[in-house]
C-alpha positions in Angstrom: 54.9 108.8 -57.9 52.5 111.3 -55.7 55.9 112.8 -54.5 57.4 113.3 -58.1 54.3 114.8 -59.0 54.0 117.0 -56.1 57.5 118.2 -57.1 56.9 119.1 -60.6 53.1 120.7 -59.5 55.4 122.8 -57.2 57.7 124.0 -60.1 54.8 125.0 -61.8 53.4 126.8 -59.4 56.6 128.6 -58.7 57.0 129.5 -62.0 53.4 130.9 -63.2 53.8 132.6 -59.4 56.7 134.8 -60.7 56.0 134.9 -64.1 52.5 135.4 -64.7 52.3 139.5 -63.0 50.5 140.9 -65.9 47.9 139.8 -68.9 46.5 137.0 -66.4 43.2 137.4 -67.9 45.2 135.9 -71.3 46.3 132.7 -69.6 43.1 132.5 -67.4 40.9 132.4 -70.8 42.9 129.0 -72.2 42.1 126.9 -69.1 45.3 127.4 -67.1 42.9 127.7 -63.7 42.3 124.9 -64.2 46.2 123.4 -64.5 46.6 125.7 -61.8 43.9 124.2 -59.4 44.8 120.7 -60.5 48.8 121.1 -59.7 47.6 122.9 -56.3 45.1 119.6 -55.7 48.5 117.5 -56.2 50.4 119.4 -54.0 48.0 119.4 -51.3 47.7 115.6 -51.5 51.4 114.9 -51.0 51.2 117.3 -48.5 48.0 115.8 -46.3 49.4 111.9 -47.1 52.9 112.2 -45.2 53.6 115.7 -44.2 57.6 116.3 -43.7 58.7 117.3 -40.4 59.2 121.2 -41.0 55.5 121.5 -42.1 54.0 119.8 -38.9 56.1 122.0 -36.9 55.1 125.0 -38.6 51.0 124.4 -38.6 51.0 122.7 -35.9 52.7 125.6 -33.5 50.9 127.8 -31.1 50.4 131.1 -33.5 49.0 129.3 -36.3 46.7 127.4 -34.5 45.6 130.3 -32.8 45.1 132.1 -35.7 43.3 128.7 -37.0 40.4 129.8 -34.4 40.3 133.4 -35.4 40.2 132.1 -39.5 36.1 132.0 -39.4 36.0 136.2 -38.0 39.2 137.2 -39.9 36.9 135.7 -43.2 33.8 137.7 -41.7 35.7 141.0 -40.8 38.4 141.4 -43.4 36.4 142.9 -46.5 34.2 145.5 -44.4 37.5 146.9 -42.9 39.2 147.0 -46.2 36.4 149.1 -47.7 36.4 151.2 -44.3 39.6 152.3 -44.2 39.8 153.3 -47.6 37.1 155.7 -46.9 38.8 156.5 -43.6 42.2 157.2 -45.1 40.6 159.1 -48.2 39.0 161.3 -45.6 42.4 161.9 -43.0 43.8 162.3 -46.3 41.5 165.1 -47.1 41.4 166.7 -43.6 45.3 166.4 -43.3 45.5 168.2 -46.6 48.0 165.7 -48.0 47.5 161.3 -48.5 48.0 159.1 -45.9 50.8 156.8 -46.6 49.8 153.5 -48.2 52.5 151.6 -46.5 50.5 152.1 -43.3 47.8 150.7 -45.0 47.9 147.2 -44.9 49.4 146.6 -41.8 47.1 148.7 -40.2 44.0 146.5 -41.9 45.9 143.7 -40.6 45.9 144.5 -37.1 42.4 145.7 -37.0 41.6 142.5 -38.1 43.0 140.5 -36.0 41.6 142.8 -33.3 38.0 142.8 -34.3 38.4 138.8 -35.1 39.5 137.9 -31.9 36.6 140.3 -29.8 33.8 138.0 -32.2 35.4 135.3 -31.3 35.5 136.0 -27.6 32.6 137.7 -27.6 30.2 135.5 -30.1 31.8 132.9 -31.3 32.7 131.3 -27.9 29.5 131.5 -26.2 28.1 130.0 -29.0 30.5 127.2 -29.5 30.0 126.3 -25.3 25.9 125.8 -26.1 27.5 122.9 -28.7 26.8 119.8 -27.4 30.1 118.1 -26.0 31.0 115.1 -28.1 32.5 111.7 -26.1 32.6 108.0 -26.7 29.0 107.7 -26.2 28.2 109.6 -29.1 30.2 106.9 -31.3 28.4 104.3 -30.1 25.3 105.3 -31.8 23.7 106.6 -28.0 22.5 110.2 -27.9 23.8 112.2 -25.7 
């Protein structure tokens, strides 16, 4: 049943996904965030009870667990380097005398991201993470470490 309903939550989503490009605010006002949420919830629960093979494989592989460590500083770093290089692009636009291309854009943020995310996480994150207390069997048992 969880499966079936998984499939027709993913429809949905498919569908409102390439249909719904413009007057979102229309939908949004008649409660379909809240179908939308709901059919993502199902999803997610099919998905968590018995993962198929391909989506272990995929989340489980080196790159996206890697990235899995850098989520915490790509959340931190993201925003204050998309307003940053908006300003920095508006002003090599200006001093070029013609706009940067926008295709360079967001690849561009992307690396930088990923840069800055993985020197905090090197440089802060880790050290901080090492201070964590380490946890073993003792620590189940109800004994303090």
């Amino acid at each position: 049943m969880v499966r079936l309903a998984a499939h027709v939550s993913l429809v949905y989503l498919s569908w409102v996904f390439l249909t719904r490009r413009q007057g979102a605010e229309r939908w949004c006002r008649h409660g379909e965030f809240t179908l939308l949420a709901a059919a993502a919830a199902v999803v997610l629960v099919s998905l968590l009870g018995a993962p198929p093979r391909l989506f272990s494989l995929v989340f489980e592989s080196r790159p996206l667990v890697r990235l899995g460590r850098l989520s915490y500083g790509l959340y931190l770093w993201h925003f204050p380097l998309i307003v940053t290089s908006d300003h920095y692009l508006r002003f090599c636009g200006r001093v070029l005398g013609r706009p940067v291309p926008g295709v360079l854009r967001l690849p561009s943020i992307y690396a930088l991201s990923l840069l800055v995310a993985t020197l905090s996480f090197h440089a802060v994150e880790r050290p901080f993470l090492r201070l964590k207390p380490q946890r073993d069997g003792a620590e189940r048992e109800g004994q303090k470490l």
